[in-house]
C-alpha positions in Angstrom: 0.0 0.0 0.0 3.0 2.3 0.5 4.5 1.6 -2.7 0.9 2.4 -4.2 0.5 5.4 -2.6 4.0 6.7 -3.5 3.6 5.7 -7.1 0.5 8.0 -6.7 2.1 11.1 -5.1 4.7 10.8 -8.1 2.6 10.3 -10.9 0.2 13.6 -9.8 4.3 15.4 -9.2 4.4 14.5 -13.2 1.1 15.7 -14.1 1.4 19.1 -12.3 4.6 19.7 -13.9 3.4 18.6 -17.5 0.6 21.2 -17.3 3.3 24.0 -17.8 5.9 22.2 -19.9 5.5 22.7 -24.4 8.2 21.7 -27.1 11.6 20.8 -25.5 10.4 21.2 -22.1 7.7 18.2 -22.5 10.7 16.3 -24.1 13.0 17.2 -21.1 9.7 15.9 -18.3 8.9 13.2 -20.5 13.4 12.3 -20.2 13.3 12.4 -16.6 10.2 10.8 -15.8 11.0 7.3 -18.1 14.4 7.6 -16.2 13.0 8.0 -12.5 14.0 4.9 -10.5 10.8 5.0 -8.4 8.2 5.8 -11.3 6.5 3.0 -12.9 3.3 4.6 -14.2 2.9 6.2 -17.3 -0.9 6.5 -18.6 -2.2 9.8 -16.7 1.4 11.6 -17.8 0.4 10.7 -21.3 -3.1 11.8 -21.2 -1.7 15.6 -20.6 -2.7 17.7 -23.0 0.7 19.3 -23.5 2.1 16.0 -23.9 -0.1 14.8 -26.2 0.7 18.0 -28.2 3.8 16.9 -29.2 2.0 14.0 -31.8 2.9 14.9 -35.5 6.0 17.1 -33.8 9.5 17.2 -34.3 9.5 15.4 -30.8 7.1 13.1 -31.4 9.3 10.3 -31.5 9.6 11.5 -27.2 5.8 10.9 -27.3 6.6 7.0 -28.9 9.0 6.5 -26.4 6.4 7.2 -23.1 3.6 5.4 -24.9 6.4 2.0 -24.8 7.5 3.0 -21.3 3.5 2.4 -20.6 3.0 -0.3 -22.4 5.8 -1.6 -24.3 8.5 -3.9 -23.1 12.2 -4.6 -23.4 12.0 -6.4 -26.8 9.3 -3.7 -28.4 12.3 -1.2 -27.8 14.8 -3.5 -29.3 12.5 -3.5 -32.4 11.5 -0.2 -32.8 15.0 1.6 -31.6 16.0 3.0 -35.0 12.5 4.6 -34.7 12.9 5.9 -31.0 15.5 8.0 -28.8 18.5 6.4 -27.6 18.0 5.4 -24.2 20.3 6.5 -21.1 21.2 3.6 -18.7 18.7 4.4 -15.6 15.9 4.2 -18.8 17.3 0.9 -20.3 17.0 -0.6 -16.5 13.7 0.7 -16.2 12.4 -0.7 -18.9 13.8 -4.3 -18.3 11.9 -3.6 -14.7 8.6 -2.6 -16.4 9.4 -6.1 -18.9 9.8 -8.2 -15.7 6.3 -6.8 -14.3 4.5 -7.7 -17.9 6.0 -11.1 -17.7 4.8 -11.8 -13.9 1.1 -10.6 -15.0 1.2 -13.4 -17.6 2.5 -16.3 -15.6 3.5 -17.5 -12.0 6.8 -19.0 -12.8 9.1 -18.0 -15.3 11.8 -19.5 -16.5 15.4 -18.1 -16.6 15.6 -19.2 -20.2 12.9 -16.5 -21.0 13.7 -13.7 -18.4 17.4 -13.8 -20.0 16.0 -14.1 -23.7 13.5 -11.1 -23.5 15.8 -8.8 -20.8 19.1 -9.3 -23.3 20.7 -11.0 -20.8 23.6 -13.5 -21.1 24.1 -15.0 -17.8 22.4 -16.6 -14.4 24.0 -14.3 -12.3 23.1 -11.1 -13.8 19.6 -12.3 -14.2 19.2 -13.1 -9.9 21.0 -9.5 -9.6 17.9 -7.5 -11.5 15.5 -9.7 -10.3 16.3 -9.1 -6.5 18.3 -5.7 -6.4 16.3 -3.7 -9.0 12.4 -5.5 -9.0 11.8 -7.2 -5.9 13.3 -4.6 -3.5 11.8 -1.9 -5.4 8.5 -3.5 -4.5 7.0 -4.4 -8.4 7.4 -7.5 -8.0 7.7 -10.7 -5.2 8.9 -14.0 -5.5 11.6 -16.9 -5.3 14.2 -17.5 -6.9 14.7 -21.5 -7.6 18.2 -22.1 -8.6 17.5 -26.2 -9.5 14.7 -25.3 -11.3 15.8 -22.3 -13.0 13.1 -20.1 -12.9 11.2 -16.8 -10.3 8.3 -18.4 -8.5 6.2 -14.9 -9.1 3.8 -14.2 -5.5 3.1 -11.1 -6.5 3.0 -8.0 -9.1 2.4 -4.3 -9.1 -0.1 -3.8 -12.2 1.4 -1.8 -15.2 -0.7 1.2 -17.6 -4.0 -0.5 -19.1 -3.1 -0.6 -22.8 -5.4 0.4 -25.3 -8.6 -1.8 -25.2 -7.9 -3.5 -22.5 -10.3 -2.2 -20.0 -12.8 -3.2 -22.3 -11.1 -7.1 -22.6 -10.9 -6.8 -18.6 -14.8 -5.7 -18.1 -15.8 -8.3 -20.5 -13.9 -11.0 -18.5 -15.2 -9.6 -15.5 -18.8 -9.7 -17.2 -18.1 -13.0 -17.6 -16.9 -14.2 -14.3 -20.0 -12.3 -13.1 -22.0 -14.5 -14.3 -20.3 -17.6 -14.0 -20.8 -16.7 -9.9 -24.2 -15.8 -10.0 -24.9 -19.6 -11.9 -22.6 -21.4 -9.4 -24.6 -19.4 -6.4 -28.1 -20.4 -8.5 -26.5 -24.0 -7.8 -25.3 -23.5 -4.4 -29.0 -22.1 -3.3 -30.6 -25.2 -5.5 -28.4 -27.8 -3.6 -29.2 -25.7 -0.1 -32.8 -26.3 -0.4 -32.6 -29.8 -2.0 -30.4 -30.7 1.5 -33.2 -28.9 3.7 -36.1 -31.0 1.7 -34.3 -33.8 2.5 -33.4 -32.6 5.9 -37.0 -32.5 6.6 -38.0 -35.7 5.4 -35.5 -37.4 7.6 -37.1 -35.3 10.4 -40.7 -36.4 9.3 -39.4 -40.3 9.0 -37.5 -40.3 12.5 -40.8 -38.8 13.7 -43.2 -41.4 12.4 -40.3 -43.8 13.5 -40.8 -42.5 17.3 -44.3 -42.1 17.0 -45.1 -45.9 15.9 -42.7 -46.9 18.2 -43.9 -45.2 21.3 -47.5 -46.9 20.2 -45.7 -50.3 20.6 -44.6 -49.1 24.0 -47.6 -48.4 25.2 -49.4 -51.4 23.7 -46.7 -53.8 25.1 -47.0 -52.3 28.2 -51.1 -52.6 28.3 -50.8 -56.1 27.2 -48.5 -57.2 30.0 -50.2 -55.0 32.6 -53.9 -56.9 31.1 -51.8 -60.7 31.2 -50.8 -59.4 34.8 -54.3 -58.9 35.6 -55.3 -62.2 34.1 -52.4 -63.9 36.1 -53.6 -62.8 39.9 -57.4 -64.2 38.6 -56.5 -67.0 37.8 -54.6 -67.6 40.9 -56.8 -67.0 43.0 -59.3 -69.4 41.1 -57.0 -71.8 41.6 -56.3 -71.6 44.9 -59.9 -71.8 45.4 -60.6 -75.0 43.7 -57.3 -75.9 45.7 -59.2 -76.0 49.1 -62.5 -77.1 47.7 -60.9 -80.0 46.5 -59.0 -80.6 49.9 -62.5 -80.0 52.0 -63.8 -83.2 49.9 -61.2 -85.2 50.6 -61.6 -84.8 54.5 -63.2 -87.7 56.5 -66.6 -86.2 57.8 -67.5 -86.7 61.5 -70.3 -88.9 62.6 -72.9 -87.7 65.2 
């Protein structure tokens, strides 16, 4: 958030300056500010009307050379350079910086093979030097750097100038994810209240489960209370008969 917030203070130092600066003076701002070792924002300095003054111009190769320094890399230099100023050495570094943050928007890992290829660079070594000493302490970039593997293990990446048509690209994928999220939440809901129906008939089937067998309970329990009632009965008609039969079987008395 610092590093956003300076980026911020310096771009508006750019802008404010550009509202007074015509001819060689816009050449001079526009000089200084792709040289700037802290500046990595270009799109609101080109928007300046006194900038943009400098199209069809003597200078307007100076108005090329921002317009790559927002959007261009390392190679789009290399292949235009007959067509553009010669750049100083703080401007060459920064735009192998700017390349870097391109590549780590594209991909999570990159290889050395291809940071070396499309920074110009011929060895390991010097690769691991820009990566740490002039991106990731400078904060536009975050990583590891895997030696074995060969390649920068990108965590994060400051976001360069929107080129041309490319908000539009972004707000159509956006568009798109949009909806994707409000299908998947459609599905999300529809499986919610598919797991509450059958939530509730579970309930409903436990409940008729208790119910029927509380009503066995109880008739169980009437039953054996009823066979209980049979049981002292029929005891005591037995014990009846018991002594009936034992008064027969006495020897009566004669008078």
């Amino acid at each position: 958030m610092e590093v956003e917030q300076k980026q911020a203070d310096l771009v508006q130092q750019f802008v404010l300056l550009a509202a007074n600066a015509r001819g060689r003076a816009a050449v001079e701002l526009i000089t200084h500010a792709t040289s700037h070792p802290q500046l990595f924002a270009f799109s609101e300095l080109l928007a300046s009307p006194h900038i943009a003054e400098l199209k069809g111009t003597e200078h307007s190769a100076s108005l090329d050379l921002l317009r790559l320094f927002a959007h261009g890399t390392w190679s789009d230099y290399k292949n235009n350079a007959q067509m553009l100023p010669t750049l100083d050495p703080q401007q060459e570094l920064k735009l192998k910086q700017l390349t870097v943050m391109t590549l780590a928007e594209t991909a999570k890992v990159l290889s050395y093979d291809l940071l070396m290829r499309q920074l110009d660079i011929s060895n390991v070594r010097e690769l691991e030097d820009l990566l740490i000493n002039e991106c990731m302490y400078s904060g536009i970039v975050r990583g590891k750097l895997d030696q074995r593997r060969r390649c920068f293990e990108v965590q994060f990446a400051a976001g360069r100038d929107l080129r041309p048509g490319q908000l539009d690209n972004m707000i159509a994928v956006l568009a798109n994810w949009l909806s994707s999220s409000d299908n998947l939440l459609l599905t999300i809901q529809e499986k919610i209240k598919w797991a509450d129906s059958m939530s509730e008939q579970d309930r409903r089937h436990k409940k008729e489960v208790e119910d029927k067998a509380e009503e066995m309970r109880k008739s169980i329990k009437a039953e054996m209370e009823l066979r209980g009632q049979q049981d002292v009965v029929y005891s005591e008609a037995g014990a009846l008969m018991d002594f009936v039969d034992e008064d027969r079987s006495r020897p009566k008395r004669r008078r």
